[in-house]
C-alpha positions as CSV (number, residue, x, y, z in Angstrom):
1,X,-0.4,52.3,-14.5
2,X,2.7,51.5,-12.8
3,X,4.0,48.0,-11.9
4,X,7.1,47.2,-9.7
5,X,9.0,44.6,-8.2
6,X,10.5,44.6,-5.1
7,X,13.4,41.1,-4.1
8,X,12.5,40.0,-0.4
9,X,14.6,38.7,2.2
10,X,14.1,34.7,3.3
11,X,11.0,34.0,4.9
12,X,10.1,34.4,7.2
13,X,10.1,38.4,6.9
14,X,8.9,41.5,7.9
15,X,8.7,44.8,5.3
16,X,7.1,48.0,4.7
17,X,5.1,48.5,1.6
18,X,6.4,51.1,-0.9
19,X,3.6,53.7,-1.5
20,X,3.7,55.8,-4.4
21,X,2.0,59.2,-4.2
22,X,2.0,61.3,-6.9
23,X,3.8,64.5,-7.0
24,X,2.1,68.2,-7.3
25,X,-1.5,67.3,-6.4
26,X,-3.7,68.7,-3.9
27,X,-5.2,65.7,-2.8
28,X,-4.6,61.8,-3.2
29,X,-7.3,58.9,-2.6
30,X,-8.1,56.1,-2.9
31,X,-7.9,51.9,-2.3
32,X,-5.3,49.4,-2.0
33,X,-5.5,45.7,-1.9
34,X,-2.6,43.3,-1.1
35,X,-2.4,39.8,-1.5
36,X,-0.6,36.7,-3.1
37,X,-1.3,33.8,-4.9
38,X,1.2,31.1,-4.0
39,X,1.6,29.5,-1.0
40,X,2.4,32.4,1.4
41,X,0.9,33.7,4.1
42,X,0.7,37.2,4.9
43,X,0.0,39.3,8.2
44,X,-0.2,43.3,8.7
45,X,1.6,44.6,11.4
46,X,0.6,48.2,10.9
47,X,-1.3,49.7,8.9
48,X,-1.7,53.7,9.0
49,X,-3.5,56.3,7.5
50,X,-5.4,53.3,6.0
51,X,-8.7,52.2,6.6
52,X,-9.8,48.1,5.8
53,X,-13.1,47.6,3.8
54,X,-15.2,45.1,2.9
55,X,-13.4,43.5,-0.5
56,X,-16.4,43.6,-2.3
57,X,-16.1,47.5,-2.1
58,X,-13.1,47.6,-3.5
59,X,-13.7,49.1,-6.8
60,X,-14.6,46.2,-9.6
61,X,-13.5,48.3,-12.5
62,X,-10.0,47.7,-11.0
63,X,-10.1,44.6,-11.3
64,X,-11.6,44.3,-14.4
65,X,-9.5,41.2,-16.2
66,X,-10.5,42.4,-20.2
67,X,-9.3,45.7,-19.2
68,X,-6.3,44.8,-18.8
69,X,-6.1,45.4,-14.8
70,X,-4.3,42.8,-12.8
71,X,-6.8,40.2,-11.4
72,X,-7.8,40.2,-7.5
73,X,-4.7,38.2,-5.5
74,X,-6.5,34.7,-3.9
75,X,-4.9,34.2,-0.7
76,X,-4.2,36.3,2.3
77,X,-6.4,39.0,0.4
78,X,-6.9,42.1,2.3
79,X,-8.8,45.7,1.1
80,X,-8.1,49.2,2.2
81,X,-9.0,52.5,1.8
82,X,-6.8,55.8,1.8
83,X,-8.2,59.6,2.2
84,X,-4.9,61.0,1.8
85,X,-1.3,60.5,1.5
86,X,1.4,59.2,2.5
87,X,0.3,55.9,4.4
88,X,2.3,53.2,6.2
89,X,2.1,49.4,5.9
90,X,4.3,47.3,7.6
91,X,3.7,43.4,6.1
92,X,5.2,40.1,7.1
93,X,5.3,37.2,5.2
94,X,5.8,33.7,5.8
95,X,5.8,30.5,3.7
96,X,3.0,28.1,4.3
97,X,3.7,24.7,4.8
98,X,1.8,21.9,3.8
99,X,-0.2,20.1,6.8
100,X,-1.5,16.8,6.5
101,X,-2.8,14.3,8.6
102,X,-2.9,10.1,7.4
103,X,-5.3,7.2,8.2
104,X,-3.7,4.1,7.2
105,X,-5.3,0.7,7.0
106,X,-2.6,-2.1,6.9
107,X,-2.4,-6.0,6.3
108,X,0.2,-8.1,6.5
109,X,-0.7,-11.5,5.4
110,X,1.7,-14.9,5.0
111,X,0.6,-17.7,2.6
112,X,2.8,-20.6,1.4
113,X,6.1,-18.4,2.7
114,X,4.7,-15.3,0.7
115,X,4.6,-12.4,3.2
116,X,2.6,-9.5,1.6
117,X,2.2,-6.0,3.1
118,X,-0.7,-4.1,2.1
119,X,-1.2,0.0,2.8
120,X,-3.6,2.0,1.9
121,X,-2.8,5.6,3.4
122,X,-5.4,8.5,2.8
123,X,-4.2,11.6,3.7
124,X,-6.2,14.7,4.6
125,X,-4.4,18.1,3.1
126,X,-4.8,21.2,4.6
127,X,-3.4,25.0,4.2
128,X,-1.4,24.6,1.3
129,X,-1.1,21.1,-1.7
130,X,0.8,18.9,-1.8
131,X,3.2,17.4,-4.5
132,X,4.2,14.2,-3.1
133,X,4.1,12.1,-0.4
134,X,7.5,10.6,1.4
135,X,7.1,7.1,3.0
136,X,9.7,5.9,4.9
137,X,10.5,1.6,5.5
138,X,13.4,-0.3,6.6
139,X,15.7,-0.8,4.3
140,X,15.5,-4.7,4.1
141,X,16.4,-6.0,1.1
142,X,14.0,-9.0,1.4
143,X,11.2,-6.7,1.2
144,X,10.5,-5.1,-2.6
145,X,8.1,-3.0,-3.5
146,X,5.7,-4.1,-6.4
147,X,3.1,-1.9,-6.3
148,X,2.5,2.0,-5.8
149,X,-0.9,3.3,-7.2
150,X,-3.8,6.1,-6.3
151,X,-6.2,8.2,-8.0
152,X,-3.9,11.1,-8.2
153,X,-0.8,9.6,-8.7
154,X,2.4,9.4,-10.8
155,X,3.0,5.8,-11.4
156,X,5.4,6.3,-13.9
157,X,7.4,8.6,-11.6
158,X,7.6,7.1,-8.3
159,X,11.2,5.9,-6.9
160,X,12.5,3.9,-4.1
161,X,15.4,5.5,-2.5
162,X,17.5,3.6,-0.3
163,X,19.8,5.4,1.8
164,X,22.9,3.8,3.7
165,X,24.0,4.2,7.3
166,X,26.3,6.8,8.0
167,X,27.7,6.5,11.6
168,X,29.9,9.9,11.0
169,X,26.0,11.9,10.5
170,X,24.4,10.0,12.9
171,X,22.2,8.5,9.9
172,X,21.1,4.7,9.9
173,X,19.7,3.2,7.1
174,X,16.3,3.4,6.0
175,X,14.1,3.5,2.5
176,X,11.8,5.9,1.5
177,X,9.5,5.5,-0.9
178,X,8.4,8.3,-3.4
179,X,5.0,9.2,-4.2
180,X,4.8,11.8,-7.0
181,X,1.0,13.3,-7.5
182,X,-0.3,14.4,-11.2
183,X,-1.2,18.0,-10.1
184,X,-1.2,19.5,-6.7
185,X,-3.6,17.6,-3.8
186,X,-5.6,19.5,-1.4
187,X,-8.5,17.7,0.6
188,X,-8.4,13.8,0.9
189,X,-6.0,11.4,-1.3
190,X,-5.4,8.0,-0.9
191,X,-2.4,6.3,-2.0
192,X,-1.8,2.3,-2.3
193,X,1.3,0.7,-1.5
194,X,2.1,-3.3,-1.8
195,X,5.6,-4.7,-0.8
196,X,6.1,-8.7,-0.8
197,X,9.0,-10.4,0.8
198,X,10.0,-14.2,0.8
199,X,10.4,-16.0,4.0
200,X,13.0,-19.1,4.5
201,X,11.0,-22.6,3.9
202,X,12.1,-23.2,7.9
203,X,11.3,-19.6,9.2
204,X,9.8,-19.9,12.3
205,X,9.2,-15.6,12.8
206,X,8.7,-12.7,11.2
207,X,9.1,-8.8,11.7
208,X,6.5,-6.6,10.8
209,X,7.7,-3.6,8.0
210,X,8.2,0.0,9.3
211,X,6.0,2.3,8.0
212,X,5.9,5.5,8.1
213,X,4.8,8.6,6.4
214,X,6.9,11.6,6.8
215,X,5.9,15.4,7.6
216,X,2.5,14.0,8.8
217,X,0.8,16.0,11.5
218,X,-1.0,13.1,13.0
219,X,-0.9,9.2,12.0
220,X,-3.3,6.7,13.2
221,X,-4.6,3.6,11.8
222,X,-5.2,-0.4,12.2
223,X,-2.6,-3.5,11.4
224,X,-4.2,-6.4,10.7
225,X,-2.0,-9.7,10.6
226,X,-3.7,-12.7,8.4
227,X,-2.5,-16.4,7.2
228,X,-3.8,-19.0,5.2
229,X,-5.0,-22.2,6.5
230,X,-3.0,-24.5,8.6
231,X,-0.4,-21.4,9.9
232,X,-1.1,-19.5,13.2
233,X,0.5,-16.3,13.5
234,X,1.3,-15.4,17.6
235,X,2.5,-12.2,18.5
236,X,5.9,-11.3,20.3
237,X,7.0,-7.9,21.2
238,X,4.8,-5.4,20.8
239,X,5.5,-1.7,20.8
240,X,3.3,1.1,20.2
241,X,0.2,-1.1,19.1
242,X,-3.3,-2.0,21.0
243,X,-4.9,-4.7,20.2
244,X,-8.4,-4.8,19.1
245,X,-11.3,-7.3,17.8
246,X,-11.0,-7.7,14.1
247,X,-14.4,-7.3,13.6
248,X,-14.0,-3.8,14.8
249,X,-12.1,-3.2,11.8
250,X,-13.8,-1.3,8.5
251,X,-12.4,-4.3,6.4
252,X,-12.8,-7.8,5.9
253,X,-9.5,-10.0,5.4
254,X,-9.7,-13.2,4.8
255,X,-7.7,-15.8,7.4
256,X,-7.3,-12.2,10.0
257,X,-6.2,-13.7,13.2
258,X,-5.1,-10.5,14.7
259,X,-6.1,-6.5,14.3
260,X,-4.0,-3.3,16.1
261,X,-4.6,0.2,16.3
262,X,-1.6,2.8,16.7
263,X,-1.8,6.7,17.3
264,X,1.8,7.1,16.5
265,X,4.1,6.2,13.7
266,X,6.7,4.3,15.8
267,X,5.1,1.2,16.2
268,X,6.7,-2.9,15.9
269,X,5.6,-6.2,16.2
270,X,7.2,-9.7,16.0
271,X,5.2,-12.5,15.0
272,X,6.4,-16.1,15.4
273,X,4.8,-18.9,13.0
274,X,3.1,-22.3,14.5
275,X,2.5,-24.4,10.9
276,X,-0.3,-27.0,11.6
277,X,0.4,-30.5,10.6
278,X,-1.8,-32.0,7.1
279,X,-4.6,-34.8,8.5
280,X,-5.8,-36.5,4.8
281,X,-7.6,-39.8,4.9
282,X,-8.4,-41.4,1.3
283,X,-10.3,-43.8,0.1
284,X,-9.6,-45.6,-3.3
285,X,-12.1,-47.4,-6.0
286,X,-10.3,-49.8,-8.3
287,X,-12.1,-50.7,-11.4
288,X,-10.7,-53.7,-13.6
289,X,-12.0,-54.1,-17.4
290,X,-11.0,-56.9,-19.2
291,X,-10.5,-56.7,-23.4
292,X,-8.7,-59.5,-25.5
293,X,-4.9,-59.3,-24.1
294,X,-5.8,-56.0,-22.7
295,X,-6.8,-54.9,-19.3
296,X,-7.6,-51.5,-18.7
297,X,-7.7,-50.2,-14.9
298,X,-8.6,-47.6,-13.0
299,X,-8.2,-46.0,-9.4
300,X,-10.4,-42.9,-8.1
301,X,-8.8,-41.9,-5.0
302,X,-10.7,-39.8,-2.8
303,X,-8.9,-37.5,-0.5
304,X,-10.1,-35.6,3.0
305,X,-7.6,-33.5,4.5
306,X,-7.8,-31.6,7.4
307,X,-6.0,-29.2,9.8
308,X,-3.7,-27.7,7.0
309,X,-3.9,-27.3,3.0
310,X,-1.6,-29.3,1.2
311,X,-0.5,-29.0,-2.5
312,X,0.6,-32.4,-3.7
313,X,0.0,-36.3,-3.4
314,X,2.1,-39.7,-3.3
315,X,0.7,-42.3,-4.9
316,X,2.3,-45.8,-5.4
317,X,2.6,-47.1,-8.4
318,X,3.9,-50.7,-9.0
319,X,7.2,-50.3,-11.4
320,X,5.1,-53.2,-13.7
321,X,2.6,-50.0,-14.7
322,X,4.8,-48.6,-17.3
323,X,1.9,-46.0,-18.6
324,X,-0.2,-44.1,-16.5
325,X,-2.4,-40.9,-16.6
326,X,-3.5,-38.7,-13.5
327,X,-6.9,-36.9,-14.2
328,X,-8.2,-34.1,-11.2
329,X,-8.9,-30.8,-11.2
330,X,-6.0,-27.9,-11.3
331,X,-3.1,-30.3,-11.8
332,X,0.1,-28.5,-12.3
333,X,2.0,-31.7,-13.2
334,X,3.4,-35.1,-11.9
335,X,6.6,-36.7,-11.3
336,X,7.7,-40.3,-11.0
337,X,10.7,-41.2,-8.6
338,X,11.2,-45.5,-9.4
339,X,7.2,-47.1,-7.9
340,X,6.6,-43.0,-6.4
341,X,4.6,-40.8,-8.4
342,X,4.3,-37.1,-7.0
343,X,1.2,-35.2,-8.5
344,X,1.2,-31.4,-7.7
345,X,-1.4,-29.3,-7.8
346,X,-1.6,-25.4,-8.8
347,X,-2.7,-24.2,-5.6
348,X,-3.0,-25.5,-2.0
349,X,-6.3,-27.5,-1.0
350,X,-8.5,-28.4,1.8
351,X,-11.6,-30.4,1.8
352,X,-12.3,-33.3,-0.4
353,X,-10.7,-33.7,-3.8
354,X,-10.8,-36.7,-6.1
355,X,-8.1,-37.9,-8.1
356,X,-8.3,-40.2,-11.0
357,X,-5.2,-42.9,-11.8
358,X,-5.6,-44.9,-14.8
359,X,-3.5,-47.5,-17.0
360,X,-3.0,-50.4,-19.0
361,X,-1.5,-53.5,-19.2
362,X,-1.3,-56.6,-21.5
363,X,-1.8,-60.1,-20.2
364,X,-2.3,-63.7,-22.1
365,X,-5.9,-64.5,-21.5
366,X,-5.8,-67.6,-23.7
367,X,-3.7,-69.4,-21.1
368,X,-5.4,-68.8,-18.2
369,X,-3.2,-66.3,-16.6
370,X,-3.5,-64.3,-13.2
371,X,-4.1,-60.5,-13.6
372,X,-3.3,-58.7,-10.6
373,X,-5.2,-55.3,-9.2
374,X,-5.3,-53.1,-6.4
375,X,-1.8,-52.7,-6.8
376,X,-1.7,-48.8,-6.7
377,X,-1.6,-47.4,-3.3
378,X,-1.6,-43.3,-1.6
């Protein structure tokens, strides 16, 4: 047995194959198989005084593990047979480089001046794995990434990189985003991406994030643009983006107002923000009960508010009510600014909500004295 090594030029490259043919022997036969198993691909260019076969008729005792034979290579595999010597093979040899293609299903949603860019990128792998994936972004400081997962995925080692504009390289500034797998992907993977950013209070537009995967073959996929209740979203420039029903989209967002489809990577949109004024109506219940010296009162005020969700409530309250207790549902807390008391809520509402007001107050009943109600007002 005789084993060898033999240092290669870069790839790609062309060589002959060394043949060793023993010396003082009347005749010399037998097989050969070449191969590799790492991500190289291999052609013949000539191939003389050899013969290809079938490789299942390539000997088996030859590759016989337990014996102590090297195992069979598993790529670019080929099997020939020799009748004499010398013979000539002329091989070249080139790395393979990992082909992919990525679907990408995109939403980019705003709610209470919370923008929120969802991706969810599957890529299809093909001819040899892949190690990582490499998105690339603006580099927009307002934009942070909170959130990189997938079944296959690194968390702990994934990176944002930003890199600066260099004018001298012809560089401008971008982000990449760095998506480390566990072990090497072939076939399908899907990776999860979430970036947030914070609009001004008075923002009246918005730019939609680039996104785009590098080194991918082919890159399609849908945008869809949602909002919350009481915002409409109206789109400006366009570029590289067709727009399309969103029920024609695979999934359901809630408040989507607008779906695209791209083919290609270099796509941008612009979308400006029309907030929709508040309409509530209330209606308020006072109830008066009357103890010795005591009067206990209550107001449940009933709100309806339409056209856009708000999250807190004014209610008037006479600077004579020194205690008083706000009862509703998902009350954050409650301020009091001289007779204006500002009750916030957890989370904006629409519909119908009741909120309860009661208090206190000590009068002289023995005297006759005037009590006065329906003093507290929204």
């Amino acid at each position: 047995r005789v084993e060898g090594e033999m240092v290669l030029p870069q790839f790609p490259t062309k060589f002959n194959l060394p043949a060793l043919a023993p010396d003082n022997v009347l005749r010399t036969s037998g097989f050969l198989m070449i191969g590799t198993d790492s991500a190289i691909k291999l052609q013949v260019n000539k191939a003389g005084g050899l013969t290809q076969v079938d490789q299942a008729a390539f000997p088996a005792a030859t590759l016989d593990v337990k014996a102590g034979a090297r195992p069979a290579p598993l790529r670019s595999t080929f099997a020939y047979q020799y009748a004499n010597m010398p013979y000539a093979l002329g091989i070249g040899a080139d790395d393979i480089v990992t082909a992919f293609s990525a679907d990408e299903m995109m939403t980019l949603k705003l709610s209470d001046n919370e923008l929120t860019f969802d991706a969810s990128v599957q890529i299809d792998v093909k001819e040899a794995p892949a190690r990582e994936l490499l998105i690339e972004t603006d580099l927009d400081p307002g934009w942070t990434v909170t959130s990189i997962t997938g079944q296959n995925v690194s968390e702990a080692d994934t990176d944002v990189r930003d890199e600066l504009a260099d004018p001298a390289k012809k560089k401008s500034a971008k982000r990449t985003i760095y998506v480390p797998f566990k072990q090497a992907v072939t076939g399908m993977a899907k990776v999860d991406i979430r970036m947030e950013k914070t609009l001004k209070p008075d923002g009246t537009s918005f730019i939609a994030p680039r996104f785009e995967v590098q080194g991918a073959r082919s890159e399609r996929g849908y945008l869809i643009v949602a909002a919350e209740k009481g915002i409409q979203l109206k789109a400006g420039k366009v570029t590289g983006l067709r727009e399309v029903h969103t029920g024609s989209v695979a999934v359901r967002v809630d408040g989507a107002q607008q779906a695209f489809r791209f083919k290609e990577p270099k796509w941008g949109v612009s979308l400006g923000i029309e907030r929709t004024l508040a309409s509530v109506h209330s209606e308020v219940f006072h109830l008066v009960s009357l103890g010795e010296g005591v009067m206990y009162c209550s107001a449940t005020i009933t709100y309806h508010i339409g056209g856009a969700p708000v999250q807190e409530f004014k209610v008037r309250i006479p600077k004579t009510i020194e205690t008083v207790e706000f009862t509703g549902a998902d009350i954050e807390g409650w301020t009091r600014d001289g007779e204006v008391c500002t009750v916030r809520l957890q989370a904006k509402i629409m519909g119908d909500y009741t909120l309860l007001v009661t208090w206190d107050r000590q009068y002289k009943f023995y005297e006759g004295a005037e009590v006065s109600v329906g003093d507290v007002e929204t």
